[in-house]
C-alpha positions as CSV (number, residue, x, y, z in Angstrom):
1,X,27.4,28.2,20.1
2,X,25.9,24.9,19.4
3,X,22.7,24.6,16.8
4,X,20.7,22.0,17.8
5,X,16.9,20.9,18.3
6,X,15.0,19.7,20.9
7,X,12.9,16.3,19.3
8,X,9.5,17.1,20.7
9,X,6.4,16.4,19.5
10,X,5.5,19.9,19.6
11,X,8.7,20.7,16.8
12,X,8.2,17.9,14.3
13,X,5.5,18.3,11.3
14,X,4.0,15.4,9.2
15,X,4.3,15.1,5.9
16,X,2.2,13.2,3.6
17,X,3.6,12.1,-0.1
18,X,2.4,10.0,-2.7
19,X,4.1,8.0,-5.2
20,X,1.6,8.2,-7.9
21,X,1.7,5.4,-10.6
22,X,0.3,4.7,-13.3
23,X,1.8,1.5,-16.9
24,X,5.1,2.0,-15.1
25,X,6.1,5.0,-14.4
26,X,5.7,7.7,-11.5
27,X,4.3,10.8,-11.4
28,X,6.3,13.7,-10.2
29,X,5.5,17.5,-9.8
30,X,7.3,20.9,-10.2
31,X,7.0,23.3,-7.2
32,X,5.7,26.8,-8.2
33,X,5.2,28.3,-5.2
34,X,8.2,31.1,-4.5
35,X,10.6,30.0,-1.7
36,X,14.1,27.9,-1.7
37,X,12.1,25.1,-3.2
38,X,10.9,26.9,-6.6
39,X,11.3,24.9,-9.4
40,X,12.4,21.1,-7.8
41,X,10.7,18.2,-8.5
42,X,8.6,16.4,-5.8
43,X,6.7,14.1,-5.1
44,X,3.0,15.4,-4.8
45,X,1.5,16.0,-0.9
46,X,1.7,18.2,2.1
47,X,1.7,18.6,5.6
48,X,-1.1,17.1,8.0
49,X,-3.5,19.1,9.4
50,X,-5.1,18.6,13.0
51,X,-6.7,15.6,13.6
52,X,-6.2,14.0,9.9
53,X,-4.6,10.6,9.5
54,X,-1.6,10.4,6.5
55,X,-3.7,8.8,4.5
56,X,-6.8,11.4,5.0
57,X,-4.0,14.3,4.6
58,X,-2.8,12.5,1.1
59,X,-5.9,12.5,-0.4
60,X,-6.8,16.4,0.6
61,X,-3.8,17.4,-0.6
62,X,-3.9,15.5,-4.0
63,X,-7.6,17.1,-4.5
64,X,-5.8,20.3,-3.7
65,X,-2.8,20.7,-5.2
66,X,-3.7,18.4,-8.5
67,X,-7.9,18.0,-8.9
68,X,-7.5,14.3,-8.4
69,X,-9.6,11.8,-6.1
70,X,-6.7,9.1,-5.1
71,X,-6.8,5.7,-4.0
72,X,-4.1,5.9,-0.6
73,X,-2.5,2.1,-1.0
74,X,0.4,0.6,1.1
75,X,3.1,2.9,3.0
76,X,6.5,2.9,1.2
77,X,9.1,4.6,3.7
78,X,9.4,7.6,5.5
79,X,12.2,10.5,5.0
80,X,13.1,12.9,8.1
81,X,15.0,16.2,7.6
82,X,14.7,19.4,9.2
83,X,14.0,22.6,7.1
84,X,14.0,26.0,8.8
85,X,14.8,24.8,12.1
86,X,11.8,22.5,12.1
87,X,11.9,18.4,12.1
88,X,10.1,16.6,9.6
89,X,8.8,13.4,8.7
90,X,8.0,12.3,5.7
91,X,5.7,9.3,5.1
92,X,5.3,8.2,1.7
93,X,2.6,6.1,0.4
94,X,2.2,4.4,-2.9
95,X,-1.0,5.4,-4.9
96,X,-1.6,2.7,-7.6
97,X,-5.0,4.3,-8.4
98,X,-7.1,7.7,-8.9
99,X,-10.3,9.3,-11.0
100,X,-10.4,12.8,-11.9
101,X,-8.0,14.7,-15.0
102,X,-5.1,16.0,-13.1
103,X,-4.9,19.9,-13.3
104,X,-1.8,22.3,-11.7
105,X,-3.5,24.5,-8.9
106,X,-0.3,24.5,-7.1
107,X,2.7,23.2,-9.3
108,X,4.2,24.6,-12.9
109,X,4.7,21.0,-14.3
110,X,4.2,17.6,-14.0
111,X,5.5,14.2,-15.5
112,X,5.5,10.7,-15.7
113,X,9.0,9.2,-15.2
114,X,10.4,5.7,-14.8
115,X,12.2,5.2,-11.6
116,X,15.7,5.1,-13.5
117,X,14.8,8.7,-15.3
118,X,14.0,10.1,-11.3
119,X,17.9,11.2,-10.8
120,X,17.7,13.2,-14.1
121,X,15.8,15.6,-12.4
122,X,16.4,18.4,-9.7
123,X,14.7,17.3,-6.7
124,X,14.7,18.2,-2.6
125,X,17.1,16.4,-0.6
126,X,14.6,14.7,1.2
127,X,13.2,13.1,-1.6
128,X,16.3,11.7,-2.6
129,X,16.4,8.5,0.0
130,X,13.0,8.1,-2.0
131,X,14.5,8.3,-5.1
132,X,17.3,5.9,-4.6
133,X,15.1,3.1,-2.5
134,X,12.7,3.4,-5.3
135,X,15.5,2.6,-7.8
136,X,16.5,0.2,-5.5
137,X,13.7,-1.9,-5.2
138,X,13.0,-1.9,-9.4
139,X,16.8,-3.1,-9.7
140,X,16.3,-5.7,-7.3
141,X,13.2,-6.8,-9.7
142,X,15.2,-7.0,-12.5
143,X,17.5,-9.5,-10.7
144,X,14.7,-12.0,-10.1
C-alpha cells in the first residue's frame, strides 16, 4: 500500500522562524516541550494562526515563546517537510533587531552561535537546509 499525501491547501501548515542576530552570531533555542522533538535545537517560531501574515505570526510567537518584541526583516528561505503526515512549510526570516530581555517560557536553553558552530549541535531535519545555506552564504563572504 502506497503512503502518500494529497498537497492541498487544506493539509499544509505555515511555519514561521526567525534567524535572530545579534555582533555575529545566531540565536538558537532548545525545545522543552515533550514530543520526538525534546531536546533539538531550533530556530525560534511557530505555526501561523488564522488570518496572521508570517511576519505577524513571528513576532507573536517570539513574545511568546521568548518575552521579546522583534523587528521581522527580510525573508531568508523556506524549508518544506512533512511531520506526522502533515506538509509543512517553513519560511524563515532574518531578525537583525529586538527590545525586551529574552526569558524561556517555552524552551530549556538558548545560545548564541556562529553559523560554522550551527552543525555542532542536534537540530530537526528541517532546519538543516537552513543550517547549511546559512553556512553557505557566510563562506561565500569570506571569498570576497
Amino acid at each position: 500500500m502506497l503512503n502518500y499525501l494529497k498537497q492541498t491547501p487544506s493539509n499544509k501548515k505555515l511555519i514561521a522562524a526567525a534567524i535572530i542576530e545579534c555582533d555575529g552570531k545566531i540565536l538558537i533555542a532548545q525545545r522543552a516541550k515533550k514530543d520526538s522533538l525534546l531536546g533539538k535545537w531550533e530556530f525560534p517560531g511557530g505555526k501561523v494562526e488564522a488570518g496572521e501574515t508570517l511576519s505577524e505570526c513571528l513576532r507573536r510567537e517570539l513574545l511568546e515563546e521568548l518575552g521579546i518584541q522583534a523587528k521581522v526583516g527580510e525573508y531568508f528561505c523556506t524549508s518544506s517537510f512533512e511531520y506526522q503526515d502533515v506538509l509543512f512549510d517553513m519560511h524563515v526570516f532574518r531578525v537583525p533587531s529586538f527590545t525586551g530581555t529574552l526569558v524561556l517560557h517555552e524552551h530549556s536553553a538558548i545560545t548564541w552561535v556562529t553559523a560554522d558552530e550551527l552543525s555542532q549541535y542536534d537540530m530537526p531535519e528541517p532546519d538543516l537546509p537552513i543550517v547549511k545555506l546559512l553556512q553557505d552564504q557566510k563562506n561565500n563572504l569570506n571569498r570576497v
